[in-house]
N, CA, C and O of each residue as an XYZ file, in Angstrom:
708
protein
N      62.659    -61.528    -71.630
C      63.412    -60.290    -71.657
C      63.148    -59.486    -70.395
O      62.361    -59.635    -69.460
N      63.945    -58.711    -70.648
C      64.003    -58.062    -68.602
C      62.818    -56.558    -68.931
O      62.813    -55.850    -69.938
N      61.835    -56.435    -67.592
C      60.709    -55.429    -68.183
C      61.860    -54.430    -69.041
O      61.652    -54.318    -70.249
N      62.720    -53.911    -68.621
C      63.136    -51.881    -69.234
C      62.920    -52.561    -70.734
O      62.052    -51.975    -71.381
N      63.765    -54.092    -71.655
C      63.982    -54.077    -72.709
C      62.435    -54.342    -73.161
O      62.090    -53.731    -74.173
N      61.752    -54.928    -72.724
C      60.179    -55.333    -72.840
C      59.751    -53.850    -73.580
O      59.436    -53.618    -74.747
N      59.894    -52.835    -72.245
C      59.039    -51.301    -72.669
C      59.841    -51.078    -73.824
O      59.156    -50.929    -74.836
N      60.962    -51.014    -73.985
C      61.424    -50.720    -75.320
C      60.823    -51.175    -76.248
O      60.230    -50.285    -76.858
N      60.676    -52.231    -76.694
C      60.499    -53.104    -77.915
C      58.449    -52.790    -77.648
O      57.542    -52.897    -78.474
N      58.416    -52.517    -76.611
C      56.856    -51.841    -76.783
C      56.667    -50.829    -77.603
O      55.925    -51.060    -78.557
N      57.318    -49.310    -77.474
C      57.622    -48.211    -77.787
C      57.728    -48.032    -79.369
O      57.003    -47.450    -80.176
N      59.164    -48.911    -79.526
C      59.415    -49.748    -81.086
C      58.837    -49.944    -81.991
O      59.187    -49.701    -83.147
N      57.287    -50.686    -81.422
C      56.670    -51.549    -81.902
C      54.861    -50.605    -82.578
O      53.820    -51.010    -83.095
N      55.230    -49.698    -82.293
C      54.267    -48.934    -82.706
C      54.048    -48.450    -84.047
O      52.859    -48.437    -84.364
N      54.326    -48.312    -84.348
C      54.235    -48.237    -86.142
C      53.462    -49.531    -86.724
O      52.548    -49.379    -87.534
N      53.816    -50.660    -86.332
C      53.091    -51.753    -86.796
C      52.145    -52.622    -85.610
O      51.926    -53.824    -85.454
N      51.902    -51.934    -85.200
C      50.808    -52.421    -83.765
C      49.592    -53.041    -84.135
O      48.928    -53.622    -83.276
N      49.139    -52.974    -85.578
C      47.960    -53.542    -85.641
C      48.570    -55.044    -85.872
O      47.900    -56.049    -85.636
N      50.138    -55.093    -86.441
C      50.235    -56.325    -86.469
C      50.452    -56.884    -85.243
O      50.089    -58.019    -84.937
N      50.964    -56.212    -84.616
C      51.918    -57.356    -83.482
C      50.279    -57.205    -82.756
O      50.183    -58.161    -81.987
N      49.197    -56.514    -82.723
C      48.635    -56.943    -81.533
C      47.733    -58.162    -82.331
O      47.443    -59.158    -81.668
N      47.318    -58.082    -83.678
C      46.833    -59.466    -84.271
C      47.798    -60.683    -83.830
O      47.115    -61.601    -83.374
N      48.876    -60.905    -83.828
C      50.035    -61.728    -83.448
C      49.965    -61.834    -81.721
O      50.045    -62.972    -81.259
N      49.916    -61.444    -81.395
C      49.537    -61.524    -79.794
C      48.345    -61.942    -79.391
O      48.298    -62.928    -78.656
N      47.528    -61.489    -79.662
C      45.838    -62.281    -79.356
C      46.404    -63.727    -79.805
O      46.769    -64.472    -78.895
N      46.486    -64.090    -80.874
C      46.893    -65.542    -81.564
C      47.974    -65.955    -80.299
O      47.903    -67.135    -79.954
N      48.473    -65.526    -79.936
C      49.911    -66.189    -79.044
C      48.893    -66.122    -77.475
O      49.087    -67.094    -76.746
N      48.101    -65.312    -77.068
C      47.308    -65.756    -76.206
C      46.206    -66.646    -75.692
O      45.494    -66.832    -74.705
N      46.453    -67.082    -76.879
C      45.262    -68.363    -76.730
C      46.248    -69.481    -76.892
O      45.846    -70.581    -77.272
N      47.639    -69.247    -76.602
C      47.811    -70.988    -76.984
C      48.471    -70.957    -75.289
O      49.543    -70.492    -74.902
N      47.419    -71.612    -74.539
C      47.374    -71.356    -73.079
C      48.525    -72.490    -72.956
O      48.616    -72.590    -71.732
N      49.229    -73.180    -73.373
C      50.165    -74.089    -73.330
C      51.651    -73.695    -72.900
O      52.412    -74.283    -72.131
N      51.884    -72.172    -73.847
C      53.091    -72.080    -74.365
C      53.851    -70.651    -72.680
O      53.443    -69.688    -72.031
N      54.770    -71.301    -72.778
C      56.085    -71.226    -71.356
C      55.998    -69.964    -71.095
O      55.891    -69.517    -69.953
N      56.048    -69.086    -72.434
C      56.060    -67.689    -72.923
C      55.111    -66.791    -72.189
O      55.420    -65.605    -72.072
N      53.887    -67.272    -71.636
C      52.221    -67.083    -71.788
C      52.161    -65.749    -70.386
O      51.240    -64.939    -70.287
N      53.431    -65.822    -69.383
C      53.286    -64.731    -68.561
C      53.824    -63.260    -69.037
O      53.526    -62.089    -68.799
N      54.598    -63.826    -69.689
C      55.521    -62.836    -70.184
C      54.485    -62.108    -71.889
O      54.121    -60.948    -72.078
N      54.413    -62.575    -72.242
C      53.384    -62.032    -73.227
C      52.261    -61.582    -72.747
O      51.703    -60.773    -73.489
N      51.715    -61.827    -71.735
C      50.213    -61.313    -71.125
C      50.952    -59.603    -70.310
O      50.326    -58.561    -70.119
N      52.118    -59.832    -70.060
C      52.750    -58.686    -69.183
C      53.303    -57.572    -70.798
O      53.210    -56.352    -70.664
N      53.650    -57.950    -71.704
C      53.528    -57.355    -72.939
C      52.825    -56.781    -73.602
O      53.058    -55.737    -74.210
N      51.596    -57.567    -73.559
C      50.473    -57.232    -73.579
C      49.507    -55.845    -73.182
O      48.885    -55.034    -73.868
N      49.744    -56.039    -71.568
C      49.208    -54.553    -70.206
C      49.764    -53.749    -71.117
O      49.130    -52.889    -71.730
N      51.592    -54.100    -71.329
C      52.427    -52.607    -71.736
C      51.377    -51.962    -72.604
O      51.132    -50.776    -72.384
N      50.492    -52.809    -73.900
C      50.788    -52.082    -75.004
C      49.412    -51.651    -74.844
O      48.993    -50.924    -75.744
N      48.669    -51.917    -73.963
C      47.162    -51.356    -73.452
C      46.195    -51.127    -74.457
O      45.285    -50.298    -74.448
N      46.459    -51.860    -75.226
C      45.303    -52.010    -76.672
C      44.434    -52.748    -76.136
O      44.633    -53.891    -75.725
N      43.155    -51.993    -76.098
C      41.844    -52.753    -75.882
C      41.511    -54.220    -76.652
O      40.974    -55.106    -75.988
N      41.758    -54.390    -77.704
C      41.216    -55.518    -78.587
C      42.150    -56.788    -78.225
O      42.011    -57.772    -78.951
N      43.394    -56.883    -76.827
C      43.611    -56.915    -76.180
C      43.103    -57.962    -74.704
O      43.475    -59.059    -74.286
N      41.959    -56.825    -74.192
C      41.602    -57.415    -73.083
C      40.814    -58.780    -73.333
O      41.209    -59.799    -72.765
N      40.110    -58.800    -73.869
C      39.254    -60.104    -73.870
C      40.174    -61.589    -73.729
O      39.828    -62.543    -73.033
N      41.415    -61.520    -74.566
C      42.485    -62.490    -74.421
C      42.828    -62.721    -73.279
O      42.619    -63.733    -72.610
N      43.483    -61.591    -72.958
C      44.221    -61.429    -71.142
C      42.904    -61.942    -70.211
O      43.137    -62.794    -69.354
N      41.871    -61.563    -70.328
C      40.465    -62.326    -69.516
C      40.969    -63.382    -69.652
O      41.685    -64.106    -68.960
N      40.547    -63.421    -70.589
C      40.233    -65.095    -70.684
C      41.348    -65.920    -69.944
O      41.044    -67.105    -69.805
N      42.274    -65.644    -69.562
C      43.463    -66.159    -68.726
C      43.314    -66.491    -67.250
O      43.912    -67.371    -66.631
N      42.229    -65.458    -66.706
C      42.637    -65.204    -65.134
C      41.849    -66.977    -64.783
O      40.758    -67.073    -64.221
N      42.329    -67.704    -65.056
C      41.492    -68.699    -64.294
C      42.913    -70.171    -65.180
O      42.710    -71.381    -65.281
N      44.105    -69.434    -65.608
C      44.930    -70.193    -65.786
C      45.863    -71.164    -64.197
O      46.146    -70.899    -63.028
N      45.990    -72.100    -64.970
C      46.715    -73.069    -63.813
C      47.964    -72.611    -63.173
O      48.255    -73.003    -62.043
N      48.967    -71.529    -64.057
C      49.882    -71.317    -63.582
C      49.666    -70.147    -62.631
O      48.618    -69.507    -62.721
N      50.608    -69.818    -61.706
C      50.253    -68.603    -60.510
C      51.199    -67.320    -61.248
O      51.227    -66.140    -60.898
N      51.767    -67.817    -62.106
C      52.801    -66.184    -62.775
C      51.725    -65.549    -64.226
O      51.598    -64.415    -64.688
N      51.260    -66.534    -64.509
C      50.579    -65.745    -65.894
C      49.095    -65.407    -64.658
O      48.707    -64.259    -64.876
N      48.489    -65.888    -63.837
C      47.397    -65.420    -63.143
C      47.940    -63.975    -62.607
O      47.269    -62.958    -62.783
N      49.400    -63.955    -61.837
C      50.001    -62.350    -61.624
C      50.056    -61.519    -62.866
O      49.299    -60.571    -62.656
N      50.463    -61.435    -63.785
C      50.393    -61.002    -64.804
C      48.893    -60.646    -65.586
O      48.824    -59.692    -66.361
N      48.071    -61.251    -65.382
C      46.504    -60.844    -65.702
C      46.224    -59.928    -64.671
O      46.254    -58.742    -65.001
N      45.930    -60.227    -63.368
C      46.247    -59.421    -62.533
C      46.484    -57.983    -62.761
O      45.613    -57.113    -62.729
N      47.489    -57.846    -62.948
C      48.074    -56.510    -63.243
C      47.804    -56.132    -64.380
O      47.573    -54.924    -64.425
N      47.719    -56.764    -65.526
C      47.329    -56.541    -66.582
C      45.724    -55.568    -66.928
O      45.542    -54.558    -67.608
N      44.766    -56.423    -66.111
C      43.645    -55.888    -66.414
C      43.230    -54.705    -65.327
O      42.180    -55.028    -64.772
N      43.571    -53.853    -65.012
C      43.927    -52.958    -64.190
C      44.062    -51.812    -64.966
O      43.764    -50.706    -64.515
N      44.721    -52.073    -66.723
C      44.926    -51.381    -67.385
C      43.596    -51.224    -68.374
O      43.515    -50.425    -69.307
N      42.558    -52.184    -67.947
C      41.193    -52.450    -69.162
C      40.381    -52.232    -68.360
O      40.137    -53.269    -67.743
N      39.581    -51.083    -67.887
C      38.648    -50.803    -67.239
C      37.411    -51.920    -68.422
O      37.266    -51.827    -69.641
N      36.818    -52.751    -67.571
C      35.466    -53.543    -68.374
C      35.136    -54.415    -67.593
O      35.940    -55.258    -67.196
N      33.501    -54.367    -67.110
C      33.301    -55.331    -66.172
C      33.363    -56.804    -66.125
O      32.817    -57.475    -65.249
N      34.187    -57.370    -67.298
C      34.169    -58.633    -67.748
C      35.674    -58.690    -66.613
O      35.600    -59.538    -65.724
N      36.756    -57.961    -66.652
C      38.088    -57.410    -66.374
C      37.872    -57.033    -64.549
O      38.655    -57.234    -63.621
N      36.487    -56.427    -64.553
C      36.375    -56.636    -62.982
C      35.718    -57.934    -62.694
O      35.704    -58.323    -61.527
N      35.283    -58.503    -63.440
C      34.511    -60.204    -62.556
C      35.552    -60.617    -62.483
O      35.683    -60.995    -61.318
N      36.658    -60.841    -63.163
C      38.042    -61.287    -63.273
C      38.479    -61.045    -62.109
O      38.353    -61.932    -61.265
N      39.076    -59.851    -61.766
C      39.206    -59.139    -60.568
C      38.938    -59.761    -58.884
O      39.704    -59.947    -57.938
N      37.690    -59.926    -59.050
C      36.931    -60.402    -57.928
C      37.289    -61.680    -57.570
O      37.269    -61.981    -56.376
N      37.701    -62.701    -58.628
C      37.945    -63.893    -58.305
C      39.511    -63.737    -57.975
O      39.736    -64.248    -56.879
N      40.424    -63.310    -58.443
C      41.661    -63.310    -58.690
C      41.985    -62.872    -56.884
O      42.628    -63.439    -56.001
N      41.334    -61.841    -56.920
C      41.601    -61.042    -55.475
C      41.617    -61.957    -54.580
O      42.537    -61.689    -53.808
N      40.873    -63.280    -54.143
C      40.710    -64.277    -53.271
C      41.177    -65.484    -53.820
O      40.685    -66.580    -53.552
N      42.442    -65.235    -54.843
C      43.309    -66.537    -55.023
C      44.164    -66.942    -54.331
O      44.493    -66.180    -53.421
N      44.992    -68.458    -54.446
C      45.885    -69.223    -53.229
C      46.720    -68.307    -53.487
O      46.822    -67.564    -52.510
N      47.499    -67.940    -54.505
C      48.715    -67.103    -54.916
C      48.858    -65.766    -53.832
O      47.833    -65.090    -53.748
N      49.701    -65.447    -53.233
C      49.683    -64.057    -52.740
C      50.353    -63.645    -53.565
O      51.371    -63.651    -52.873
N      50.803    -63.142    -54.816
C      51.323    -62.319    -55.475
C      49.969    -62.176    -56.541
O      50.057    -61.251    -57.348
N      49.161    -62.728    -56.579
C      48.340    -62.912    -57.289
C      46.880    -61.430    -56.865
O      46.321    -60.574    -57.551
N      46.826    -61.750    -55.747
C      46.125    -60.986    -54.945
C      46.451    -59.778    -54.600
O      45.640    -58.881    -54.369
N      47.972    -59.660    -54.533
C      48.025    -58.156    -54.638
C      48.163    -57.628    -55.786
O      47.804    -56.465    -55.968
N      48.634    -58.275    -56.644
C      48.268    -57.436    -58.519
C      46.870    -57.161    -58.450
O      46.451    -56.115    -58.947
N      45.958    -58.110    -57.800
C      44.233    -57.934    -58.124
C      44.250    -56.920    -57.332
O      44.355    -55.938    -58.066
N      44.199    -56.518    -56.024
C      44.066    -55.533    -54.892
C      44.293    -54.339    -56.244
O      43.358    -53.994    -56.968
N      45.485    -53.907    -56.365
C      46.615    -52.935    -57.228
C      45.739    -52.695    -58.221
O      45.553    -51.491    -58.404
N      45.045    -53.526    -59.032
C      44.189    -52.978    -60.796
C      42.966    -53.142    -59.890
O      42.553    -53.732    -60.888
N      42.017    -53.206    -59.030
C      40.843    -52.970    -58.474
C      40.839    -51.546    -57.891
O      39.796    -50.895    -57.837
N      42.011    -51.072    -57.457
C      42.598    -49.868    -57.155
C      42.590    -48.993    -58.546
O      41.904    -47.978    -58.662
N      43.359    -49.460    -59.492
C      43.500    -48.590    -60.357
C      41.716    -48.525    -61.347
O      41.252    -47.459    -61.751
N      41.117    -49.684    -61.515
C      39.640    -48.940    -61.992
C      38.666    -48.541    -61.195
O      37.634    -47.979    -61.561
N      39.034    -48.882    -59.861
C      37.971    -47.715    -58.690
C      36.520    -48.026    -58.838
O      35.751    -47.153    -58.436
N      36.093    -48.929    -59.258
C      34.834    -49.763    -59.417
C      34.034    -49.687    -57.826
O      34.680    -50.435    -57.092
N      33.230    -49.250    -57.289
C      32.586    -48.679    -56.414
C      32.091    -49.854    -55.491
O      31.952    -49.944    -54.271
N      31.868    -50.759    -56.584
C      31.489    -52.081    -56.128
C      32.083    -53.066    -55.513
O      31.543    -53.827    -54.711
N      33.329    -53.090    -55.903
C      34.384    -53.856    -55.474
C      35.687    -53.277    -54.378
O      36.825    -53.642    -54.081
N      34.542    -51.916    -53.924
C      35.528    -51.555    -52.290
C      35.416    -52.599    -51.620
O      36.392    -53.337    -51.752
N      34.635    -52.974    -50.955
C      34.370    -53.924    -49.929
C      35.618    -55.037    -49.967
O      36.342    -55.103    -48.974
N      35.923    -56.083    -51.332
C      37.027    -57.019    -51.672
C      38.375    -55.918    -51.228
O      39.135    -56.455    -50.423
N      38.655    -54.915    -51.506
C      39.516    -54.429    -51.325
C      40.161    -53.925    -49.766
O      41.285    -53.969    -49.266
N      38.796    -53.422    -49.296
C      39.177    -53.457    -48.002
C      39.449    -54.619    -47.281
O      40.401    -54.690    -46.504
N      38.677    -55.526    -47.489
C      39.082    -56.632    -46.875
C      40.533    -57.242    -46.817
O      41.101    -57.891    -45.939
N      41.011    -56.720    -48.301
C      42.734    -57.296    -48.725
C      43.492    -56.257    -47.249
O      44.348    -56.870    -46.611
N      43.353    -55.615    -47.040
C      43.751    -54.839    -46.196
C      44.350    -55.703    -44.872
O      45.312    -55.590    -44.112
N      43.421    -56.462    -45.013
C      43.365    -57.759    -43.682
C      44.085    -58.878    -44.124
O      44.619    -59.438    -43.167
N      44.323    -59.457    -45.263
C      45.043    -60.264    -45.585
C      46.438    -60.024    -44.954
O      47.093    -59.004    -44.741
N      46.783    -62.192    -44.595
C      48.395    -62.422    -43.968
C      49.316    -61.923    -44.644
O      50.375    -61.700    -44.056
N      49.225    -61.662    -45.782
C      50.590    -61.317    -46.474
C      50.999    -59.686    -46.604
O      50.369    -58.866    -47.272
N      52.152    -59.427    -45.840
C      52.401    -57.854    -45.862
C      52.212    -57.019    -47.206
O      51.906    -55.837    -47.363
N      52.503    -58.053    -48.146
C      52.181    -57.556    -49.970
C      51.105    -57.060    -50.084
O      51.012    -55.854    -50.310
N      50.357    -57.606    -49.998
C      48.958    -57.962    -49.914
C      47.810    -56.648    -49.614
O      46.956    -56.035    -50.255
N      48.450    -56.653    -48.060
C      48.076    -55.502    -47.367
C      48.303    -53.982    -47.591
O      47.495    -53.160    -47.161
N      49.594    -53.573    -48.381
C      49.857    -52.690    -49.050
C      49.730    -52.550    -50.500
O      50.020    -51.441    -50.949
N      49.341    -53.485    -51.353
C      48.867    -52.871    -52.629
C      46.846    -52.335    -52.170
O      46.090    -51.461    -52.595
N      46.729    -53.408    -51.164
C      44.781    -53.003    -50.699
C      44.880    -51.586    -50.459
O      44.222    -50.778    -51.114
N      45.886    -51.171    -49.303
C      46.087    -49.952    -49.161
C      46.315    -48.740    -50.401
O      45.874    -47.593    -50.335
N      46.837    -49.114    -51.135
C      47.519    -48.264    -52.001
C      46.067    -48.206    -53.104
O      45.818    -47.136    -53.659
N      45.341    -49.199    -53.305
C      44.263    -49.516    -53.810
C      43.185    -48.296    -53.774
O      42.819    -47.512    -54.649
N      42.638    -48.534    -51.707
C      41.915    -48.215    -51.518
C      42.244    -46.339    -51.766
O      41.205    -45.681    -51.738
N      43.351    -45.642    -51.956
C      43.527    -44.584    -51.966
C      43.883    -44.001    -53.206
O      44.595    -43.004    -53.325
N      43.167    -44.906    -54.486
C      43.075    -44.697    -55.510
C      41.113    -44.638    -55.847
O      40.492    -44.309    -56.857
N      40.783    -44.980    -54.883
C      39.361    -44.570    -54.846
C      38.724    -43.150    -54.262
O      37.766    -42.837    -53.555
N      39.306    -42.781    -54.639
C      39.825    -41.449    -54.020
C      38.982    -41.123    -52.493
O      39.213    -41.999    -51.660
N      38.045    -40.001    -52.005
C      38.046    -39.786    -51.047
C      37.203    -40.834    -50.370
O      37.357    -40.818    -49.149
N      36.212    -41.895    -50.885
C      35.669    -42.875    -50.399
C      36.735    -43.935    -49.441
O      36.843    -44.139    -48.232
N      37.197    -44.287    -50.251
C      38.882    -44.931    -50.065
C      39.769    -44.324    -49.256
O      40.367    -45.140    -48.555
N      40.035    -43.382    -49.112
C      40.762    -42.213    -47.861
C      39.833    -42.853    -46.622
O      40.188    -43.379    -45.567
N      39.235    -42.738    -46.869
C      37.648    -42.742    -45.082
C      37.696    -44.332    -45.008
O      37.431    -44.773    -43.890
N      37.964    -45.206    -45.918
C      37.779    -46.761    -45.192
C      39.488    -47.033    -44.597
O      40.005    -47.791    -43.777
N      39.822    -46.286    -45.241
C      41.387    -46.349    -44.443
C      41.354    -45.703    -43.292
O      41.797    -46.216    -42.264
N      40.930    -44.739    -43.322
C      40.917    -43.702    -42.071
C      39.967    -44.677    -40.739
O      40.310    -44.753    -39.560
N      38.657    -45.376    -41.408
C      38.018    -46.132    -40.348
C      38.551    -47.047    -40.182
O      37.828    -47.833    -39.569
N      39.976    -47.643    -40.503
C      40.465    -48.996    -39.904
C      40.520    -49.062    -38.412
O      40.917    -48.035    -37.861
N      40.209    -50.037    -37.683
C      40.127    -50.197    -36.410
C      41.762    -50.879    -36.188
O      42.527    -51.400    -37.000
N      41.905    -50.579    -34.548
C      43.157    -51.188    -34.712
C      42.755    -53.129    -33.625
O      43.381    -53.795    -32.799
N      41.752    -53.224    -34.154
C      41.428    -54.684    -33.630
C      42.328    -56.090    -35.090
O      42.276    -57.320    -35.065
N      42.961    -55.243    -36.035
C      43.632    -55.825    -37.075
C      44.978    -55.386    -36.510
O      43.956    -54.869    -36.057
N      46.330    -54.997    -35.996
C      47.139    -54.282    -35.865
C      48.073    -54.319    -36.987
O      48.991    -53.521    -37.179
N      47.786    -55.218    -37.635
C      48.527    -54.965    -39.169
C      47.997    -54.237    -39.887
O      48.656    -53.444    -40.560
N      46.539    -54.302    -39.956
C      45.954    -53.499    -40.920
C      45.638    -52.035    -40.773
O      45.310    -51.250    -41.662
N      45.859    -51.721    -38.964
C      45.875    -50.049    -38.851
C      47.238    -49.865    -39.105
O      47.284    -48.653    -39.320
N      48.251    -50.244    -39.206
C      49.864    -49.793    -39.055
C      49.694    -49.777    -40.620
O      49.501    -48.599    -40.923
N      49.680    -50.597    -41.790
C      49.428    -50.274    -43.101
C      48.469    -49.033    -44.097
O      48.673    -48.394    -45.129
N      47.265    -49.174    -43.009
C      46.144    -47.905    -42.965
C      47.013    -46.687    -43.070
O      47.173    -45.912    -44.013
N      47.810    -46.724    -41.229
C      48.066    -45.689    -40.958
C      49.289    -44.878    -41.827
O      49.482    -43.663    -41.871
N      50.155    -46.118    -42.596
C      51.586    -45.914    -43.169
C      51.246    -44.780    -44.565
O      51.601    -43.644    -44.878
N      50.404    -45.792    -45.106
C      49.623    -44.857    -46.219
C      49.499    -43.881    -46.218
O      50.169    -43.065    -46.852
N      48.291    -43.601    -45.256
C      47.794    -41.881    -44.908
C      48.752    -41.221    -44.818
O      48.606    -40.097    -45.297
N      49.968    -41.485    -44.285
C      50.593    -40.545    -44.446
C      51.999    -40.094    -45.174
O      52.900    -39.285    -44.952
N      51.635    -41.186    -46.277
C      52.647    -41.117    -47.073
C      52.664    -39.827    -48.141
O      51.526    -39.613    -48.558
N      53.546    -39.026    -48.620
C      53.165    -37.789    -49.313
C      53.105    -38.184    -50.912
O      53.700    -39.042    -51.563
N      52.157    -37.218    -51.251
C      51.525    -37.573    -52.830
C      52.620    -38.040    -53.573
O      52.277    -38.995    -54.270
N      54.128    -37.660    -53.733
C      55.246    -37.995    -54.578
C      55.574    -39.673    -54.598
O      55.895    -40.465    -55.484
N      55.296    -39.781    -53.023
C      55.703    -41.181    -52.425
C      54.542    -42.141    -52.928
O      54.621    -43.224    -53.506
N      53.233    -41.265    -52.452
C      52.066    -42.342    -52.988
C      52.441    -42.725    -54.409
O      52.960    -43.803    -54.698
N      52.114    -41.677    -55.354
C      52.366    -41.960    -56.602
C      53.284    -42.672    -56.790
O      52.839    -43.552    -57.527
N      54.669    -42.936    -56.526
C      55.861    -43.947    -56.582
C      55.420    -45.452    -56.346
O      55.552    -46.505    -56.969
N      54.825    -45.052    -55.137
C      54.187    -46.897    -54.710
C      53.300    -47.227    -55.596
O      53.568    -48.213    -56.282
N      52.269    -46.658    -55.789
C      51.284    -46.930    -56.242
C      51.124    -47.259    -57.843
O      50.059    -47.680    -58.296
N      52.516    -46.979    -58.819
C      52.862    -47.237    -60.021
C      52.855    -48.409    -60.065
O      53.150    -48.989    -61.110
């Protein structure tokens, strides 16, 4: 289903949430089934903790769309099980993969895991380089200053640095959703 009808049937689905999220854990473990990106992205929507442990348990799946989808997913589960996840995901073959990780390492601001983030900054893929960015300025003023110290011995990575900084809070917030 296309995300807008997804959030709907999220929204919907609240009244009986203890079922559908019992019904979903069960549908996340059957690492087989075609469905498995699209339910893990169903999943983020409905941001029920009891939840994350399933979506974990994924980031180390064979396919590169349900690994994007964890990705982004656990971004929404602050838990350091959700950042070890993180850490590996961030330095996967996938570049779509890596910037969902960059993007939810951004969104739980884990102190520990600046360093992976800045580094995405440097990554070949222009994606890549702008969710790190968008990342690092969700760490709030720590994250402002490793952007601000980008050298321009990267020239991709000061022109992305620099695009950021000065993008205005309305705009950040837009990207950064």
């Amino acid at each position: 289903l296309a995300p807008t009808v997804q959030a709907y049937y999220a929204a919907m689905l609240l009244r009986s949430r203890a079922v559908v999220v019992e019904h979903l854990q069960k549908q996340l473990r059957r690492t087989e089934d075609p469905a498995l990106a699209r339910l893990t992205e169903f999943a983020a929507r409905l941001g029920e903790t009891a939840l994350r442990e399933p979506v974990t348990a994924l980031a180390d799946h064979a396919d590169p769309e349900v690994r994007v989808q964890v990705a982004r997913a656990l971004g929404s589960f602050p838990h350091r099980e959700s950042v070890a996840a993180l850490k590996r995901l961030i330095a996967d073959t996938a570049w779509p993969v890596r910037a969902q990780a960059a993007r939810s390492l951004g969104m739980i601001a884990d102190i520990n895991t600046l360093p992976l983030v800045k580094a995405a900054l440097r990554d070949d893929v222009w994606w890549v380089r702008l969710r790190a960015a968008l990342g690092l300025m969700r760490f709030g003023p720590v994250g402002r200053n490793a952007l601000v110290e980008v050298g321009d011995s990267d020239p991709y990575a000061h022109a992305m640095a620099k695009m950021v900084l000065g993008l205005q809070p309305q705009a950040l917030a837009e990207f950064a959703a």
